[in-house]
N, C-alpha and C positions, 0 to 999 in steps of 0.2 A: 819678496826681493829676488830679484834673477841673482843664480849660484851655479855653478857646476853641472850640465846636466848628468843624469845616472848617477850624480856619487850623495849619497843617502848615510844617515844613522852615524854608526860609528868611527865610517870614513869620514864623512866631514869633520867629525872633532879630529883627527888623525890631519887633513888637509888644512884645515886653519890653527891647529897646534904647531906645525912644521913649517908653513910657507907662508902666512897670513902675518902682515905688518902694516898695522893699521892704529893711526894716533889714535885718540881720546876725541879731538874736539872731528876728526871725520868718523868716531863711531854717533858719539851724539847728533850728527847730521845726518847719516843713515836713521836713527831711530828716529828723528823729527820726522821725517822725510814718511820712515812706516805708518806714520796716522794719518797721511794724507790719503785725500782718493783715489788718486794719481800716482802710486806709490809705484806700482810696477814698471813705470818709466824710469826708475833708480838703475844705477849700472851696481854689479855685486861690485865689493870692496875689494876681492880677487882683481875683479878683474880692469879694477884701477888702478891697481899695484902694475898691472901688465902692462898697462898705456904708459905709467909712469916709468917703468925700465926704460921701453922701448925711446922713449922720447930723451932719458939720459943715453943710452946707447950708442942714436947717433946726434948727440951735441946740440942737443933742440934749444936753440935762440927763440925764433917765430915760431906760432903756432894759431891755429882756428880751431875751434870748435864748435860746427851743426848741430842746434839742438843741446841747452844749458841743464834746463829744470831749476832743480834746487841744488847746483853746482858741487856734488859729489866730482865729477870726470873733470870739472874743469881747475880745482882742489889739487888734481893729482897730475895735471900736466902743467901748472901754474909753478908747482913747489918742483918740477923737473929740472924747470931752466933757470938762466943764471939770474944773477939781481938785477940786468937792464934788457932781459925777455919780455914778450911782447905775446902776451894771451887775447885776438878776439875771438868775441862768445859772439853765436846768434841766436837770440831768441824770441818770439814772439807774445809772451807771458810775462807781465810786469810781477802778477804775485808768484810765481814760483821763483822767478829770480831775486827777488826783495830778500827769499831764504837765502841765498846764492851769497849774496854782497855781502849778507851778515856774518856769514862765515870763512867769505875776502878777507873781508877786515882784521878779525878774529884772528887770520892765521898770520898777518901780515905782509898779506897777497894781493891785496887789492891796486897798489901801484902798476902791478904789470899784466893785470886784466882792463880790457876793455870792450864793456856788453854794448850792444846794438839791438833795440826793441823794434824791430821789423821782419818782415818777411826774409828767410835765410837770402835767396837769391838775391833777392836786392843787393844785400850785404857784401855778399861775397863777388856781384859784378860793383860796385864800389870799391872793393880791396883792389879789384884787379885797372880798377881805373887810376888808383893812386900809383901806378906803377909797381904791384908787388907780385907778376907775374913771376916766376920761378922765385919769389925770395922766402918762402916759406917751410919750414923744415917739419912740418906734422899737421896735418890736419885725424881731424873726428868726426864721420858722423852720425848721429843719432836722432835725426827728427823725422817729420811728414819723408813716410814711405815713397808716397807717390811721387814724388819729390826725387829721390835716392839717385836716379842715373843724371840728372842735372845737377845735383849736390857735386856727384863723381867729378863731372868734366870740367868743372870751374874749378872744385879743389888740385883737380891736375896739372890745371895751370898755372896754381897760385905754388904747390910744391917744387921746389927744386929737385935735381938729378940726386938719389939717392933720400930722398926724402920719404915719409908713410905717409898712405894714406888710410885709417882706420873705416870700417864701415862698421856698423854694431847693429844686431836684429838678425840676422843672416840667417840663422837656423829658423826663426821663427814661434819657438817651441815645436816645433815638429810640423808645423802648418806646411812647409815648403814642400813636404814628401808626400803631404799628401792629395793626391789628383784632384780629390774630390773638391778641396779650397780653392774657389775662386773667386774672393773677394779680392779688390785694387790692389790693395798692400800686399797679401800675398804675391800677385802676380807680380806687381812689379821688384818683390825682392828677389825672386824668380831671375827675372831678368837679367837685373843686375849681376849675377853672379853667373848666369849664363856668359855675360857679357866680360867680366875678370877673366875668367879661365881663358877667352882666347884673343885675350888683352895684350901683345904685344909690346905697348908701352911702359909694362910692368910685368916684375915677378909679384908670387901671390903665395898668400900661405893663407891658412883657416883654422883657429885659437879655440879651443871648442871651450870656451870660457865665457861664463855667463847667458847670455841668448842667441852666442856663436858670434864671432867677429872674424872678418875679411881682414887679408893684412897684404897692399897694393905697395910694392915697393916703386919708384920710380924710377927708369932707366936713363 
């Protein structure tokens, strides 16, 4: 499971005794979630806790979410907003999201999720066709790397002025520093974040939580 990097041993009981608030029915979803293959596409439960502040913060009604899985991130920005918010998920993956619904349901969340089984882009140029260009107050994303800077510019247009936009992967585990990786996904999260820093249409901050996450505020 992505955690903290550098904080190890007796800081992490130190870090999850002090800051870590996390139910019962999202700890049993993180453990479901560790027997799968696919496990290290889990976001840490830190650092859901952080998406969900941030999304109470600034009054997150709408929201999207790039990239579901087995619906830990989407758990923690669903229970954010209020009872007539509006969570879509994209995802590509019937059986990781089938995990996803069961624990919609479970928490009493499922009314104001709605998953879309295709291709993200798709999805997100359909949001933008229903006329929800600036109506959206948070986006997330976490899926296909290669993907990452057209995730970016549709989620820009779907967030309003003062709105987040999340990106998750950022650090890479350390992939990103170092020269010698030059597989696609590295490269392209490279970019992206080349491309943030002189990003005029937003301020930016960088969360070193979990596998590093981007934080694109809207101007």
């Amino acid at each position: 499971m992505k955690s903290w990097p550098n904080i190890s041993g007796a800081l992490t009981d130190y870090v999850d005794g002090n800051w870590l608030r996390e139910s019962p029915l999202k700890r049993r979803l993180r453990d479901e979630t560790a027997k799968m293959p696919r496990a290290g596409m889990q976001i840490s439960a830190h650092q859901g806790q952080q998406i969900g502040l941030l999304a109470r913060a600034i009054g997150a009604r709408r929201a999207v979410e790039v990239g579901t899985f087995t619906g830990y991130s989407s758990l923690c920005i669903a229970e954010a907003l209020p009872p007539d918010g509006k969570l879509w998920c994209c995802d590509v993956s019937e059986e990781w999201t089938s995990v996803a619904r069961r624990y919609w349901k479970e928490a009493g969340l499922a009314d104001r999720i709605e998953l879309t089984i295709a291709p993200a882009l798709k999805t997100l140029d359909w949001l933008l066709a229903q006329g929800l260009t600036g109506q959206l107050d948070l986006a997330f994303i976490d899926a296909n790397k290669n993907d990452y800077d057209a995730y970016y510019e549709r989620c820009l247009k779907l967030v309003r002025r003062g709105g987040i936009i999340l990106v998750d992967n950022v650090l890479w585990r350390g992939r990103v520093a170092n020269l010698a990786e030059k597989d696609e996904d590295t490269k392209a999260i490279r970019a992206l974040s080349a491309k943030l820093k002189t990003d005029e249409r937003v301020d930016l901050a960088l969360f070193a939580v979990g596998d590093g996450m981007s934080c694109a505020l809207k101007r």
